[in-house]
C-alpha positions as CSV (number, residue, x, y, z in Angstrom):
1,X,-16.4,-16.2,-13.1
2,X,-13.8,-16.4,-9.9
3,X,-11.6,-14.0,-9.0
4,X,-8.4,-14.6,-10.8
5,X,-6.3,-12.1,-8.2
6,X,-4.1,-12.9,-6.0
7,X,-3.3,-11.0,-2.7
8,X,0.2,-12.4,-1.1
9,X,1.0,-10.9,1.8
10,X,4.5,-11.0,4.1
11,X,5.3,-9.2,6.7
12,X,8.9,-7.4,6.5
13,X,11.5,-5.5,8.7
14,X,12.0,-4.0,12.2
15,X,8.9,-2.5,12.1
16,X,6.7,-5.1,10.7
17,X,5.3,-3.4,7.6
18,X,2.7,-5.4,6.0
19,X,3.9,-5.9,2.0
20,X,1.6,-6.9,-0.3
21,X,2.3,-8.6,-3.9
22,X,-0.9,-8.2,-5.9
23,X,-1.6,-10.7,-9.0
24,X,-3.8,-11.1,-11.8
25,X,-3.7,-14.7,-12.2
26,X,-5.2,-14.5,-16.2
27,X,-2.7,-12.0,-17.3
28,X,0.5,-12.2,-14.9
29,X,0.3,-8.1,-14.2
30,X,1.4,-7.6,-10.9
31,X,1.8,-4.4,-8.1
32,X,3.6,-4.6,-5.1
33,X,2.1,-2.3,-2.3
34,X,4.4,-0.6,0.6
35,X,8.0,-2.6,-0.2
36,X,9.7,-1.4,2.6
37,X,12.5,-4.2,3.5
38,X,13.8,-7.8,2.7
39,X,13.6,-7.1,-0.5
40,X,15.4,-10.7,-0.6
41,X,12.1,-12.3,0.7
42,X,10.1,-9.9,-1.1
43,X,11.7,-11.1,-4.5
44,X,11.6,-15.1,-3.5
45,X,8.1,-14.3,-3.3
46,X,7.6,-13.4,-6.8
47,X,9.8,-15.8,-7.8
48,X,7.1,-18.9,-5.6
49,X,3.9,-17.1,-6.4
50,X,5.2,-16.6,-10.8
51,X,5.9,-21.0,-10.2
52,X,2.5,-21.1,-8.3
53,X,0.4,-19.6,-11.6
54,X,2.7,-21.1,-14.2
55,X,4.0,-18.1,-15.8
56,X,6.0,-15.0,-15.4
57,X,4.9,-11.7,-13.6
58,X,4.9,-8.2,-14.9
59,X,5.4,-6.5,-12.1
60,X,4.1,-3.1,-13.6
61,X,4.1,-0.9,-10.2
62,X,5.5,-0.6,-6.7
63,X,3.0,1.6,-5.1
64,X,3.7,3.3,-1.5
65,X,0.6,4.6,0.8
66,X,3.0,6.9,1.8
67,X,6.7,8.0,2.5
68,X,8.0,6.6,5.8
69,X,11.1,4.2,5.6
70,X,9.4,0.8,6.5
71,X,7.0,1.2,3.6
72,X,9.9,2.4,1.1
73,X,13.1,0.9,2.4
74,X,13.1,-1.7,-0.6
75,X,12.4,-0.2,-3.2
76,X,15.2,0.6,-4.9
77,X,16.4,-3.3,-4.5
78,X,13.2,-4.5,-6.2
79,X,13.4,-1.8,-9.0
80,X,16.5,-3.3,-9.9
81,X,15.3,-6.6,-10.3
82,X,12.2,-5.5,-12.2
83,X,13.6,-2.0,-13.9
84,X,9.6,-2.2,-16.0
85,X,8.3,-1.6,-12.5
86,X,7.1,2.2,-11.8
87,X,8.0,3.7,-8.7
88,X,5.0,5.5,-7.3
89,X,3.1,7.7,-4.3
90,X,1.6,10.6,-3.8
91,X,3.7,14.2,-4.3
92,X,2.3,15.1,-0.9
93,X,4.9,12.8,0.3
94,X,7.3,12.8,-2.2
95,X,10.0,14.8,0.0
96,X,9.7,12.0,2.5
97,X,10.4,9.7,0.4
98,X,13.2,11.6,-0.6
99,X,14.3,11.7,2.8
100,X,15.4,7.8,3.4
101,X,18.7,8.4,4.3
102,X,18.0,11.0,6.7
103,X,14.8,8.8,8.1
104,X,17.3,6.2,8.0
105,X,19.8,7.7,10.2
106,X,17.2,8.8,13.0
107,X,16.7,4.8,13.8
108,X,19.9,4.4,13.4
109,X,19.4,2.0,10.0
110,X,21.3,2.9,6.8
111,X,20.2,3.4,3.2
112,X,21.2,4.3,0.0
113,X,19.5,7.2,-1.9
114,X,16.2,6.3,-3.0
115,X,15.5,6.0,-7.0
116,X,13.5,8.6,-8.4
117,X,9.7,8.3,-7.9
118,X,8.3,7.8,-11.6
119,X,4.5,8.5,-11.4
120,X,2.9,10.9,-9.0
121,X,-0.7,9.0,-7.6
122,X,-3.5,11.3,-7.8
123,X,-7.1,11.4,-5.6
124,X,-9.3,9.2,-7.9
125,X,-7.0,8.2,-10.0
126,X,-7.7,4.5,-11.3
127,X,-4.8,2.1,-12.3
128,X,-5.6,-1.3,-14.2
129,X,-4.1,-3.9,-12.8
130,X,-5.1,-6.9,-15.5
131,X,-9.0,-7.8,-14.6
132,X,-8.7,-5.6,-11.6
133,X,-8.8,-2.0,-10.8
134,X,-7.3,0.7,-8.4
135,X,-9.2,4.1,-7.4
136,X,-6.5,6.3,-5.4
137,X,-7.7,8.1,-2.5
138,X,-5.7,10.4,-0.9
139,X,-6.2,10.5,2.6
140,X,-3.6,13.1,4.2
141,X,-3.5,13.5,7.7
142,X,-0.7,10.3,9.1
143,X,1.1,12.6,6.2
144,X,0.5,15.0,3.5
145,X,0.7,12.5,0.7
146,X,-1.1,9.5,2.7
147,X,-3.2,7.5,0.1
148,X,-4.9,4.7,0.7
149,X,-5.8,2.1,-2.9
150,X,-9.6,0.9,-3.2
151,X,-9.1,-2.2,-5.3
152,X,-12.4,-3.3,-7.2
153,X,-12.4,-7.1,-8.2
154,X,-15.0,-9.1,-9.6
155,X,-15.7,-12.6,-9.4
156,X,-18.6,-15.0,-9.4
157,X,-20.1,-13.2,-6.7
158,X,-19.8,-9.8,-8.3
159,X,-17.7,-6.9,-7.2
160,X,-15.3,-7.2,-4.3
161,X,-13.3,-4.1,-2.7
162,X,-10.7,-4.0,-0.6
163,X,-8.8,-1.4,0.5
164,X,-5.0,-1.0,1.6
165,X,-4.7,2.0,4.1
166,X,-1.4,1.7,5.3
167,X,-0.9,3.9,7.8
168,X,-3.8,5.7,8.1
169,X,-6.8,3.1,9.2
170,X,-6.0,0.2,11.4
171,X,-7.7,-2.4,13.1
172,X,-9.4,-0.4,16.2
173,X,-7.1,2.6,15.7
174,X,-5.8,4.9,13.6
175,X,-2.3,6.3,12.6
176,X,0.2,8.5,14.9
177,X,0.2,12.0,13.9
178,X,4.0,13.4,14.8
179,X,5.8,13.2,11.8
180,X,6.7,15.3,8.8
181,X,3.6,17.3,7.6
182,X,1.5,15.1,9.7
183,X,-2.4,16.3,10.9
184,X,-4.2,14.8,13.4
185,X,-8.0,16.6,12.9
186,X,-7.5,16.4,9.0
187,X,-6.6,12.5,9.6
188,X,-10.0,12.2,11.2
189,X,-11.9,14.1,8.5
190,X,-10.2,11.9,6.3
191,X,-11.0,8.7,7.9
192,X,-14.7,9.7,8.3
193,X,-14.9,11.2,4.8
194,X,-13.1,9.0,2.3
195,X,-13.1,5.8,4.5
196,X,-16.2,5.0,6.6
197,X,-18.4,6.2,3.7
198,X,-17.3,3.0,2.3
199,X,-19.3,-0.1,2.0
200,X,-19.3,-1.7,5.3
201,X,-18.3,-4.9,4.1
202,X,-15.4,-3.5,2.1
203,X,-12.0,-5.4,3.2
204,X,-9.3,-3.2,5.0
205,X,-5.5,-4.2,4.8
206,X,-3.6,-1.7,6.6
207,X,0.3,-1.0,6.7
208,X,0.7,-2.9,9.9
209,X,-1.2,-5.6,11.9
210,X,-4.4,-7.5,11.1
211,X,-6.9,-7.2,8.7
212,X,-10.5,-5.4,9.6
213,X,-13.1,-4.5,7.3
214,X,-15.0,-0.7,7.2
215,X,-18.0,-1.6,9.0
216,X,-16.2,-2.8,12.3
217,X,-14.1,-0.1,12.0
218,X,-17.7,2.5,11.6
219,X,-18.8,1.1,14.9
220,X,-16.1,0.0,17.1
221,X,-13.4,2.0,16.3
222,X,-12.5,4.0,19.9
223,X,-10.7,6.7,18.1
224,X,-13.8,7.1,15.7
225,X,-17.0,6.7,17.5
């Protein structure tokens, strides 16, 4: 069979966060990884992608790799669209997200007080997502509650994983370390543990900038090799 998913992506706010609006095509069960502003866009997105499959979305989670404000900053807006939605992340990083306004107020942006986070993501957890599936995998280090989802997809040419790192793994480097709770070494371990163990040909999506894949990463990362 094809893959019936759908992986929209846009890019939002000052700092260029990399949203994306996952869809099972068959069943209309939908996430929305890393939110974190234009939560106008974000919803006229939903709105194109539920006319381009002929049916409604169930948006079932908004999902966060981790607490900073450009992966959070809409969240609230798009849980009041879609109140079915569960607000989730690791606890690791649950007092940073607790902390918009504050994080907020340091860049000089303002928020309102962020809705309360409604499931707490767990290392190896898996999370159905119609006729795909998500394995959490915490990967502190960028911050304590960092977690990057392995998404495991089949289609006619069997399983297919990709995996959203946000702001842990990026294409030829890796994420800054000097924030809240944040761990350079233990990012590395992290990295080289949970990551580059991987299949090679395993898709990675991070928070910001362009898509890579593990086994570029493995051998031509500079802050890896």
């Amino acid at each position: 069979m094809k893959s019936s998913f759908l992986d929209r992506k846009i890019v939002v706010g000052p700092f260029q966060c990399n949203c994306h609006l996952l869809v099972c095509s068959e069943t209309g069960e939908a996430a929305l990884v890393d939110p974190g502003d234009d939560a106008a866009r974000i919803l006229e997105l939903v709105k194109k992608t539920e006319s381009e499959i002929g049916k409604p979305l169930q948006l079932k989670w908004l999902l966060h790799t981790h607490g900073h404000l450009d992966h959070i900053g809409a969240t609230g807006a798009i849980k009041a669209a879609h109140p079915m939605a569960k607000i989730a992340i690791h606890e690791g990083d649950e007092f940073i997200y607790n902390m918009l306004k504050k994080q907020g107020e340091l860049f000089g942006l303002k928020y309102d007080e962020p809705r309360a986070v409604e499931h707490r993501l767990n290392h190896e957890e898996e999370i159905q997502l119609g006729r795909a599936k998500f394995t959490v995998v915490h990967t502190p280090g960028h911050s304590p509650g960092s977690a990057c989802l392995r998404m495991h997809e089949s289609s006619d040419i069997g399983v297919q994983e990709s995996l959203f790192s946000g702001d842990t793994l990026f294409q030829a480097s890796v994420g800054r370390t000097d924030l809240w709770g944040a761990d350079g070494p233990q990012m590395i371990r992290m990295i080289q543990d949970r990551i580059l163990t991987l299949d090679g040909d395993t898709a990675v999506h991070p928070g910001h900038g362009p898509s890579t894949r593990v086994g570029v990463e493995k051998t031509s990362n500079p802050f890896l090799i």
